[in-house]
Each structure stands twice: as structure tokens, then as C-alpha cells.
N, C-alpha and C positions, 0 to 999 in steps of 0.2 A: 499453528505450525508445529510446535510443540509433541504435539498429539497423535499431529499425522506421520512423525516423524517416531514416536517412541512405538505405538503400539503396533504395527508390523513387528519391528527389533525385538518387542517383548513377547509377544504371542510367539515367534518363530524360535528364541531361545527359549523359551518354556517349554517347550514341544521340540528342542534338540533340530532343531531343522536350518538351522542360519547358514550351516556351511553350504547344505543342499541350493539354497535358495540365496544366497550372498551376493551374485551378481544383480538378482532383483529389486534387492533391496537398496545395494546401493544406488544402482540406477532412482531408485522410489524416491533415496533420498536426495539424490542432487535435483529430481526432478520439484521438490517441495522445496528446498531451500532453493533454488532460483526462482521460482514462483513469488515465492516472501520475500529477495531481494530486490525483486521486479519492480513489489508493489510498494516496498519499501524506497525506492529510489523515485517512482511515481509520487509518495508522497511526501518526500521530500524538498522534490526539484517544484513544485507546485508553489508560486505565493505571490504575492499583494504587495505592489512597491510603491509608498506613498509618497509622491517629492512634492515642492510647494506648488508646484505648477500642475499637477497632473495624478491620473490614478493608474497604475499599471498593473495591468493581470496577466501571469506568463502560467499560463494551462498547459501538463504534458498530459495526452490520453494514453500514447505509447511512447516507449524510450524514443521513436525517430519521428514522433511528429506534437510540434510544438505549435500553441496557439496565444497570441501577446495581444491583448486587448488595451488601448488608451483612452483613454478621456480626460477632459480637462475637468476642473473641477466645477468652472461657473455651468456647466452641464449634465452635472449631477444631477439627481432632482428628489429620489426617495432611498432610503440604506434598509434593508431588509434583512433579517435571516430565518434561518429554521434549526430549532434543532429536534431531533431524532432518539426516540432510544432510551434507555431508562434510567442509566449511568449519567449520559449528559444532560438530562434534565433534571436531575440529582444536583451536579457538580456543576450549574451555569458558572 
């Protein structure tokens, strides 16, 4: 986010252009920082509610649609995962 956000601004001030193009930009960037708050609220609102009775998963795909998965536990039957990537396989 970082990135997408700096090198527009920097390339355009380097080149004396920011005032010409200022409205672009900022549009650029509300359009990046909502994108990152998006996804950032997607992964936030996502998690696993363990109580003694039951297993609860409340899945957002989109900020307006939600999905709540429950099971009990005596129907549990196998726990799996996966991890991905080079960092997280690093830092299990």
C-alpha cells in the first residue's frame, strides 16, 4: 500500500508535475487507502469462536455479506491446515 501510494507522489514531484496532476493523485490515493481499509476490515472481522459446546466460524467475503458456520464439537472429526509462502513457513 505503501508503494502504491508513495511512487505516483514521488515520481510527479520529481518531475515538478503534482500541482498539474493533484486531483489524480489524490483521487489515486483515497482510491488505495480504501482498498487497504477494505481489506483490512475483511481481515479483521474474520475469526473462530471457540465455546465448550460448539465451533463457530463467522466468514466476511464482503463488508455486506456475512457467512457463520457452527458445529458441535462431538462432530468434529479431522483439524487441518495449510500454510503458504515463505515468511510463514519460516515463522510457523
Amino acid at each position: 500500500v505503501f508503494v502504491l501510494i508513495y511512487l505516483p507522489w514521488a515520481f510527479l514531484i520529481r518531475y515538478e508535475l503534482q500541482v498539474r496532476f493533484r486531483h489524480i493523485l489524490l483521487f489515486w490515493t483515497i482510491v488505495v487507502l480504501g482498498y487497504a481499509a477494505n481489506k483490512f476490515m475483511l481481515w479483521a472481522l474474520n475469526s473462530y469462536i471457540l465455546t465448550n459446546k460448539r465451533l463457530v466460524s463467522v466468514e466476511y467475503t464482503t463488508i455486506f455479506h456475512k457467512k457463520v458456520l457452527e458445529t458441535p464439537h462431538d462432530r468434529i472429526l479431522n483439524i487441518g491446515y495449510k500454510t503458504t509462502g515463505f515468511f510463514s513457513s519460516i515463522f510457523n
